[in-house]
C-alpha positions in Angstrom: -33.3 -5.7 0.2 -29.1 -6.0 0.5 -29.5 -6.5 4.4 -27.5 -9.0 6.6 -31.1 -9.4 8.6 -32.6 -10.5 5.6 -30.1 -12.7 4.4 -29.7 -14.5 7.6 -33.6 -15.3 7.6 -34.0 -16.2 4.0 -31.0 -19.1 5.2 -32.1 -19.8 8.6 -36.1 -20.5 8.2 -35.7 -22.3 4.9 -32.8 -24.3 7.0 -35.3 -25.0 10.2 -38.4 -25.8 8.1 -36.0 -28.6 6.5 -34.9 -29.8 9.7 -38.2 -29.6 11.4 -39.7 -31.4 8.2 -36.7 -34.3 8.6 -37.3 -34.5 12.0 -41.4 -34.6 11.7 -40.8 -37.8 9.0 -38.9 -39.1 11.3 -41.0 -39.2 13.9 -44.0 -40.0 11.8 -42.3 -43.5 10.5 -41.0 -44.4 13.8 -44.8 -43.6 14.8 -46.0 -46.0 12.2 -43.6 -48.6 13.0 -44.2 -48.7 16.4 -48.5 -48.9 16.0 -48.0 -51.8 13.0 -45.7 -53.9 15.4 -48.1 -53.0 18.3 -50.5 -54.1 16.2 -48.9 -57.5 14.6 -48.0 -58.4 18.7 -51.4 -57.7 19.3 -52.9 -59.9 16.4 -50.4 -62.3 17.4 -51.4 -62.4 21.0 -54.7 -62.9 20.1 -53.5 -66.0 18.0 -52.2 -67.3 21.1 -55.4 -67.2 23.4 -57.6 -68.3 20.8 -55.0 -71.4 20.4 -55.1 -71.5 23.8 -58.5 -71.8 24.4 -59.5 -74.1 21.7 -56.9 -76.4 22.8 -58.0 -77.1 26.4 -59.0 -80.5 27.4 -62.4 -81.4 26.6 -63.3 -78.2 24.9 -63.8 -79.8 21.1 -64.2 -83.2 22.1 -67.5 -83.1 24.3 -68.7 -82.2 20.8 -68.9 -85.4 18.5 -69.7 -84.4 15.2 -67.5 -82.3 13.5 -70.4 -79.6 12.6 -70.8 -79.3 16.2 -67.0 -78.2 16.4 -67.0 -75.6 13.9 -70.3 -74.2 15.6 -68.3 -73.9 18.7 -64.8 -72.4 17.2 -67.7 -70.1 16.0 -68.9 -69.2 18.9 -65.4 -69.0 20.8 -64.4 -66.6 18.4 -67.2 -64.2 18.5 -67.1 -63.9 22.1 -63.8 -63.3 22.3 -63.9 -60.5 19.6 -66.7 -59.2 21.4 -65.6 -59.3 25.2 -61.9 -59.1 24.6 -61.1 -56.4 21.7 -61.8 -52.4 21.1 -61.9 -53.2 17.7 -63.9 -56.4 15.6 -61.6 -59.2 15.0 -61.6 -60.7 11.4 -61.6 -64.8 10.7 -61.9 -66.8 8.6 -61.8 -71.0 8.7 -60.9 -73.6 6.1 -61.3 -77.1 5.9 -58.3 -79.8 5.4 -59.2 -79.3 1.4 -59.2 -75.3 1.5 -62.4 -75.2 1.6 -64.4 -72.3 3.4 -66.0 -73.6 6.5 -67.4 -70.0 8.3 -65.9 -66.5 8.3 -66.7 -63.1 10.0 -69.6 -60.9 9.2 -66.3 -58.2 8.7 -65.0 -60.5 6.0 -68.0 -61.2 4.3 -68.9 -57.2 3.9 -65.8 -56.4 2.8 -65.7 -58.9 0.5 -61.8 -60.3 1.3 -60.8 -63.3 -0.8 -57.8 -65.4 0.8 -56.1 -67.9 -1.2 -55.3 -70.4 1.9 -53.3 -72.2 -0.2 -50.5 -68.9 -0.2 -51.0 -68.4 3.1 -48.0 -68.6 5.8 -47.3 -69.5 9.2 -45.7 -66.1 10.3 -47.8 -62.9 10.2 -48.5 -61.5 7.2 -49.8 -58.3 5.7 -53.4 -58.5 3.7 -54.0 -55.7 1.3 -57.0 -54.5 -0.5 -58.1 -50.6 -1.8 -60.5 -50.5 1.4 -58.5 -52.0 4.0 -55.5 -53.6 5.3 -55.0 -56.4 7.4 -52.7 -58.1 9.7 -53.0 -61.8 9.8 -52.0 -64.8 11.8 -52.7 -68.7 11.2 -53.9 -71.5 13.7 -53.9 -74.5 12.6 -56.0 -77.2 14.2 -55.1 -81.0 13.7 -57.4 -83.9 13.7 -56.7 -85.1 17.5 -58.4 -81.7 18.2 -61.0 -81.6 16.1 -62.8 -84.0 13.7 -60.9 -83.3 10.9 -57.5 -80.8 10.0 -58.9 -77.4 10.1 -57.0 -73.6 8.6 -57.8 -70.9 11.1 -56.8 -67.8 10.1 -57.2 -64.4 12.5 -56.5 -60.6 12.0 -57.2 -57.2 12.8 -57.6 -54.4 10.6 -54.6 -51.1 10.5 -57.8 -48.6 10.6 -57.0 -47.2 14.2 -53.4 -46.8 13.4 -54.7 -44.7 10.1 -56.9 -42.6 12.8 -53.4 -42.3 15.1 -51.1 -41.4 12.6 -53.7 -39.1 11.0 -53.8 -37.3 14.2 -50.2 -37.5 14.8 -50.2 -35.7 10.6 -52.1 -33.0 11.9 -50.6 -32.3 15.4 -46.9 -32.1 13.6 -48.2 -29.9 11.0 -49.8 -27.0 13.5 -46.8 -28.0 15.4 -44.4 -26.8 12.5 -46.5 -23.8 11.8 -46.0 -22.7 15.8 -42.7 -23.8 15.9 -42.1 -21.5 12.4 -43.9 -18.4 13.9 -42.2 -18.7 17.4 -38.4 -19.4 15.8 -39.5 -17.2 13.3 -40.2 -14.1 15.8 -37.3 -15.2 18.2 -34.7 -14.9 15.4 -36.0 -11.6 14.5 -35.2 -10.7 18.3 -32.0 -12.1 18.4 -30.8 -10.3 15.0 -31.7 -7.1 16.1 -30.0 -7.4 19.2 -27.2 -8.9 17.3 -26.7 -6.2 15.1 -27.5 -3.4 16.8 -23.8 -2.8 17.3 -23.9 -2.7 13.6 -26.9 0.2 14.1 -24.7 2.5 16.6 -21.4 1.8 14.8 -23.5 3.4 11.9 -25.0 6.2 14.1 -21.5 6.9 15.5 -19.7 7.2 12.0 -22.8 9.7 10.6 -22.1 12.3 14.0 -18.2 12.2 12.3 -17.3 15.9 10.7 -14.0 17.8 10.6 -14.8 18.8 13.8 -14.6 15.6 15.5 -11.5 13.6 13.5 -9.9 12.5 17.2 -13.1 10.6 18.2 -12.1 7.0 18.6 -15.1 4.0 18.5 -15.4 2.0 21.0 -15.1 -1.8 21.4 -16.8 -1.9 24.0 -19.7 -4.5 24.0 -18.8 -5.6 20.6 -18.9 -9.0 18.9 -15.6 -10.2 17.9 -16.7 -10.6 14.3 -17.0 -6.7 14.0 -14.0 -5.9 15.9 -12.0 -5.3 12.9 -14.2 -3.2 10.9 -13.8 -0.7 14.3 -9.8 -1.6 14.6 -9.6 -0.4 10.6 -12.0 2.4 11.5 -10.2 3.6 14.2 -6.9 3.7 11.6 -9.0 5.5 9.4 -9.5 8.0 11.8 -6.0 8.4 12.4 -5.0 9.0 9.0 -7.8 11.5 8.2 -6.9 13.7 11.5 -3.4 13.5 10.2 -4.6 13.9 6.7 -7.1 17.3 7.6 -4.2 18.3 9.7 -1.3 18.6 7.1 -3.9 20.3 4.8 -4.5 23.0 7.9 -0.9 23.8 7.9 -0.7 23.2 4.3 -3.1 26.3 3.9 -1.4 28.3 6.7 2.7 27.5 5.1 0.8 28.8 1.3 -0.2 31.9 3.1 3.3 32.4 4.6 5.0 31.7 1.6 2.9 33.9 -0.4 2.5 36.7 1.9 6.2 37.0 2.4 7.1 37.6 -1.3 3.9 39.9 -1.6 4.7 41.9 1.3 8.4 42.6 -0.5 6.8 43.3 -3.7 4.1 45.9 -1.6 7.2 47.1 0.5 9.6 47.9 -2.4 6.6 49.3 -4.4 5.4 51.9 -1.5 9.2 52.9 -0.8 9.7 53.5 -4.6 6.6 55.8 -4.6 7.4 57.3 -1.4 11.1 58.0 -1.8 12.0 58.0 -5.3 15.6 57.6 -7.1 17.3 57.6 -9.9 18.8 54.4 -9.8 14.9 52.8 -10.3 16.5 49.9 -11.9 17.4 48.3 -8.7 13.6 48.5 -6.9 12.2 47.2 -10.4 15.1 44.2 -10.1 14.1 43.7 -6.6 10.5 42.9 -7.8 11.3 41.1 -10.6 13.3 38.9 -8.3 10.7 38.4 -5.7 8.0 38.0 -8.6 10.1 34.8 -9.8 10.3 33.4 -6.6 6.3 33.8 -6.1 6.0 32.2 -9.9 8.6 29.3 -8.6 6.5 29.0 -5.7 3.6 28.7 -7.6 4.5 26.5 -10.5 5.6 24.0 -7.4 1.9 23.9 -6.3 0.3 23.1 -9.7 2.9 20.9 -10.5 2.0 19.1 -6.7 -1.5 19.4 -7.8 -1.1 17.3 -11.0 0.3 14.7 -9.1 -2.2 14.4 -6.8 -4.7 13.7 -9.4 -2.8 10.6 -10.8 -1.9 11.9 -14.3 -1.5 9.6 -17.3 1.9 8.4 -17.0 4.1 7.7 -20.4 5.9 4.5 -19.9 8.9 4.1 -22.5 12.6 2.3 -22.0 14.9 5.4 -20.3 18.7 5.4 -20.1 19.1 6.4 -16.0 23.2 7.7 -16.9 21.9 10.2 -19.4 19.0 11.6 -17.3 21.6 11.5 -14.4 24.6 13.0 -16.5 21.5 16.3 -18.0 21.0 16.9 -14.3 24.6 17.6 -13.2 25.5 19.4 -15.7 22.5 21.4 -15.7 23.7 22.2 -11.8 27.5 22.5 -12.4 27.8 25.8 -12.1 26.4 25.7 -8.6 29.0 22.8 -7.7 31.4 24.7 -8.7 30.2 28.0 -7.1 30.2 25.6 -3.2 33.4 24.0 -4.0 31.7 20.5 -3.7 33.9 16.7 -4.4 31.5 15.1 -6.7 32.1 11.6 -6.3 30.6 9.5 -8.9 30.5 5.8 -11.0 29.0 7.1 -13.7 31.7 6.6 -16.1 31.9 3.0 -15.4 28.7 2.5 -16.4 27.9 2.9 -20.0 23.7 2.5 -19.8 21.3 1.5 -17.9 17.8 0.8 -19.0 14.4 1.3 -17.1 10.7 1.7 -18.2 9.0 4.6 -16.6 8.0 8.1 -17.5 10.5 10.1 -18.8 9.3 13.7 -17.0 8.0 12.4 -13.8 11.6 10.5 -13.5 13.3 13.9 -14.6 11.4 15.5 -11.8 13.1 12.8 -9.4 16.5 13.1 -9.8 16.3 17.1 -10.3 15.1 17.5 -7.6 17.1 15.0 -5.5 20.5 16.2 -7.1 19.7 19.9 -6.5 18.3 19.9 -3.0 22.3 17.8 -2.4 23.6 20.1 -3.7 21.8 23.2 -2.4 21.8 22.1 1.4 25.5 20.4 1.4 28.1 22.2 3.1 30.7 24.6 1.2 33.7 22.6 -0.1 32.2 19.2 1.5 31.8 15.9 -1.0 28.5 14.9 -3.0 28.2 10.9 -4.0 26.2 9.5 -6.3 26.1 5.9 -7.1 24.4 4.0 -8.9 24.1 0.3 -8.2 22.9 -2.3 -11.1 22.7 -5.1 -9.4 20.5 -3.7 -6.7 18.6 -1.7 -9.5 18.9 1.2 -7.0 20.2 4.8 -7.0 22.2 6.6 -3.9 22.4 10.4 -3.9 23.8 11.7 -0.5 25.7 14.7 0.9 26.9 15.6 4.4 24.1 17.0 6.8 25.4 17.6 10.8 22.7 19.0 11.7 20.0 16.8 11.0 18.3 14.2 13.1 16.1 11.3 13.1 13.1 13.2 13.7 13.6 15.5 10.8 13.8 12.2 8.6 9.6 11.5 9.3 8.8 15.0 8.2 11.6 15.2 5.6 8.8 14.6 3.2 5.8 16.5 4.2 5.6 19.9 2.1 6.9 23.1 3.0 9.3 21.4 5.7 12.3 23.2 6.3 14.7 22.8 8.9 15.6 26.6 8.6 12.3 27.6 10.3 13.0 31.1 8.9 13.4 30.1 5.7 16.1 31.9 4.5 17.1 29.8 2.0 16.6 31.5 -1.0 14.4 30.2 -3.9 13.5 27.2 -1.8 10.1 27.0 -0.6 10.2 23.3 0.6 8.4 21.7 -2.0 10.8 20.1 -3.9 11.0 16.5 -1.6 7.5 16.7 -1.4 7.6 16.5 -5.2 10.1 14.0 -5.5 8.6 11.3 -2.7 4.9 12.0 -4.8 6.1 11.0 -8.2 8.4 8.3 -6.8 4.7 7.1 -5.6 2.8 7.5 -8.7 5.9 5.2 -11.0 6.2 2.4 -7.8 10.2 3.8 -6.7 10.8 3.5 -3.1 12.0 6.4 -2.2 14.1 6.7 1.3 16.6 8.3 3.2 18.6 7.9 6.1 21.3 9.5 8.3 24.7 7.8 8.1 27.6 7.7 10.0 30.4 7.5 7.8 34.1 8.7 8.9 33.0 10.9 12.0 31.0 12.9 9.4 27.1 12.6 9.4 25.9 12.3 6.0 21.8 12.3 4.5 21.4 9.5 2.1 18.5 9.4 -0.6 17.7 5.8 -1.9 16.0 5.1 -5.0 14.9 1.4 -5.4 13.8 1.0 -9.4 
C-alpha cells in the first residue's frame, strides 16, 4: 500500500533495528573487554599473592630438600585456589630444564600441554577447543628454593562465556521489547501526525458547487502541509470564480438568445395579427435578427473549439499580409466612421512568424474590427507593428473606459453598453481573441493611454 504511514515504518524500524543492533555490539564488546581485563587483573593479582606468599622469609627454607619444596608450593597453591577463588585456579610448575614438576588436577583433565619454553613474562592468552585460559608466570630462583623453578598460574574465561551469554540473551529480548514498544509508539505518533492529512481529506470530500467559498483552515497544521492548504485555498478561489463566470455565462446566452428570439416571435405574431402588403420588410426584419442569432451562435462553437485545445497547424506566416486581408476586408466600415488610419505597414515589406494561420486570422480580425467598431466617428486608428520587439500595437481612442473595465475586458459577453445596443456585437469577439492568443503562446494585453489629452485603448500583441 502507496501510504506515507507505511513508508515511514518500512524506513524507520529497519533504521532502529540497525541502530539498536550497532548499539547492542557495542555494548557486547565493551562487555567482553571489560570481564577479559577483569579477568587478566584478577589472574594477575593472584600472581602477586602467590609470589608474595612463597617469598616470605622462611617459608621454603625450613624445608631442606628440594622435594619438600615443591610439596609445599603444592600445598600453598591448593589452598589458596580453594580458600581464596569462586572459581579453580589452574598451575602448572617446571623445573630449571622444562621439565614438569606437578600441575593441577584442572590441567591434567583437560589435558593442556604448555611449551614452557614459548612461554612469556607478561600475561598471555592459552587456547584450546574446550577452553581458554589466561595465564601469568612466577618465576622462582634458587636463593628461594633448591633449584630455579617455572611457575605458571591461570584462570579459565568460562564465567565470562556464562556473563556475556546472559548479557546475549538479555539484549536480544531487549531488542524485541524495545522493537514492539517503538514499534507501537510510532504507529501512535503517525496517526496523530497525519491526521491533519485525514481531516484535510474529509474537508475536501464535503466540497460541492454549493460550498466553492469554503476556505481550509491552517489552524493546527504542521508547517510541512501548509502549502498543500495555501494552493488549496487558490484552488478554491479560482473554481468559485471559475463556476461563477459559467453562472453568468449561462444567464448572458439566455439574454442574448432570448432577445433575438423574442424579435423574431414579435415580428412573426404582428405579421399574422396585422397583415400588409409590404411583407417584405417583416420577412427582412427576421432574416436580419436570424443572422444575428446564427453570428451569435457560430461565436459560441467557435469558443467551444478553443476550449478543447484543437490541433493547431504550425507553418511560417507573413504578419503584413494577414494584417493588410484584414483592413481591407473592413475598409468600407473605415470609411463609413471617417476614421485616420495610421499605419507602418508600407515600410515593412514581411515579416515572418510560425503559428497557425486561422487561429492568428481570428486574432487580428477580431482585434482590428472591435477598433474599429467601438472608436469614435472621424477619430484616428494606429496600428504598428514593431520588429524588433516582435510585437504588434492595435489602438483607438476610448474616453470612456476605465481601469476596471480593463480586468473584465476579456471575460465573454462583456460590454460596456450594458444595453447592448451595439448591433451585431454580442461581446464575444475579445473573448475569442485573448483564448486563441492562449492556445499559440501570444501575450495578449491592453491598456489605457494617455496620449495628447485624448484617452486611447491599446491592444498588445507580444509574438
Amino acid at each position: 500500500m502507496n501510504s506515507i504511514r507505511n513508508k515511514l515504518l518500512i524506513w524507520l524500524l529497519p533504521s532502529f533495528l540497525a541502530l539498536y543492533c550497532l548499539a547492542a555490539f557495542s555494548l557486547y564488546q565493551a562487555e567482553k573487554n571489560a570481564m577479559q581485563n577483569d579477568l587478566k587483573e584478577q589472574v594477575k593479582s593472584i600472581a602477586g599473592h602467590v609470589k608474595m606468599r612463597l617469598f616470605r622469609p622462611h617459608v621454603l627454607r625450613n624445608f631442606g630438600d628440594n622435594n619438600a619444596q615443591l610439596e609445599k608450593i603444592e600445598e600453598l597453591l591448593a589452598e589458596f585456589s580453594a580458600n581464596r577463588l569462586n572459581q579453580p585456579l589452574y598451575y602448572k610448575m617446571f623445573d630449571g630444564k622444562t621439565n614438569l614438576v606437578f600441575q593441577s588436577e584442572n590441567f591434567q583433565k583437560q589435558e593442556l600441554k604448555i611449551d614452557p619454553t614459548k612461554i612469556t613474562p607478561a600475561i598471555f592468552e592459552y587456547k584450546t577447543d574446550n577452553v581458554k585460559l589466561f595465564l601469568q608466570t612466577v618465576f622462582l630462583s634458587e636463593r628461594r628454593s633448591a633449584s630455579k623453578k617455572l611457575l605458571v598460574l591461570g584462570l579459565d574465561s568460562k564465567i565470562i562465556k556464562r556473563k556475556l551469554k546472559k548479557l546475549k540473551r538479555r539484549l536480544i529480548i531487549g531488542g524485541a521489547l524495545s522493537i514492539i514498544v517503538f514499534t507501537g509508539l510510532l504507529v501512535l505518533i503517525l496517526r496523530r501526525t497525519l491526521k491533519p492529512i485525514a481531516e484535510l481529506a474529509h474537508s475536501v470530500s464535503t466540497i460541492n458547487v454549493d460550498n466553492l467559498q469554503h476556505r481550509f483552515s491552517q489552524a493546527s497544521i504542521p508547517e510541512e502541509i501548509k502549502p498543500l492548504i495555501i494552493r488549496l485555498n487558490e484552488l478554491m478561489v479560482r473554481l468559485e470564480s471559475s463556476f461563477e463566470r459559467e453562472r453568468r455565462f449561462s444567464s448572458d446566452i439566455a439574454h442574448e438568445i432570448r432577445t433575438p428570439l423574442a424579435a423574431i416571435r414579435t415580428t412573426a405574431e404582428v405579421a399574422q395579427k396585422w397583415p400588409s402588403d409590404d411583407i417584405n420588410e417583416e420577412f427582412s426584419e427576421i432574416e436580419s435578427t436570424s443572422i444575428q442569432l446564427q453570428k451569435l451562435v457560430d461565436s459560441l462553437l467557435m469558443l467551444s473549439r478553443l476550449e478543447a485545445q484543437p490541433r493547431l497547424n504550425i507553418e511560417s506566416i507573413d504578419i503584413i499580409r494577414h494584417l493588410n486581408k484584414c483592413i481591407d476586408l473592413r475598409n468600407n466600415n473605415i470609411l463609413d466612421k471617417q476614421l485616420q488610419l495610421t499605419s507602418n505597414l508600407a515600410d515593412i515589406q514581411s515579416y515572418e512568424i510560425d503559428s497557425d494561420p486561422s487561429l492568428l486570422q481570428m486574432i487580428l480580425s477580431n482585434l482590428i474590427g472591435n477598433a474599429i467598431c467601438h472608436a469614435p466617428v472621424n477619430s484616428n486608428l494606429e496600428i504598428k507593428l514593431n520588429t524588433d520587439e516582435n510585437s504588434l500595437l492595435i489602438s483607438n481612442l476610448a474616453p470612456s473606459l476605465t481601469q476596471t473595465d480593463l480586468s473584465v475586458m476579456f471575460d465573454r459577453f462583456w460590454q460596456q453598453d450594458k444595453a447592448r445596443q451595439l448591433d451585431g456585437h454580442s461581446g464575444l469577439g475579445l473573448s475569442i481573441a485573448k483564448r486563441s492568443a492562449d492556445i499559440l503562446n501570444i501575450k495578449l494585453t491592453v491598456e489605457l493611454i494617455d496620449k495628447q489629452e485624448n484617452q486611447q485603448i491599446c491592444f498588445k500583441i507580444k509574438f
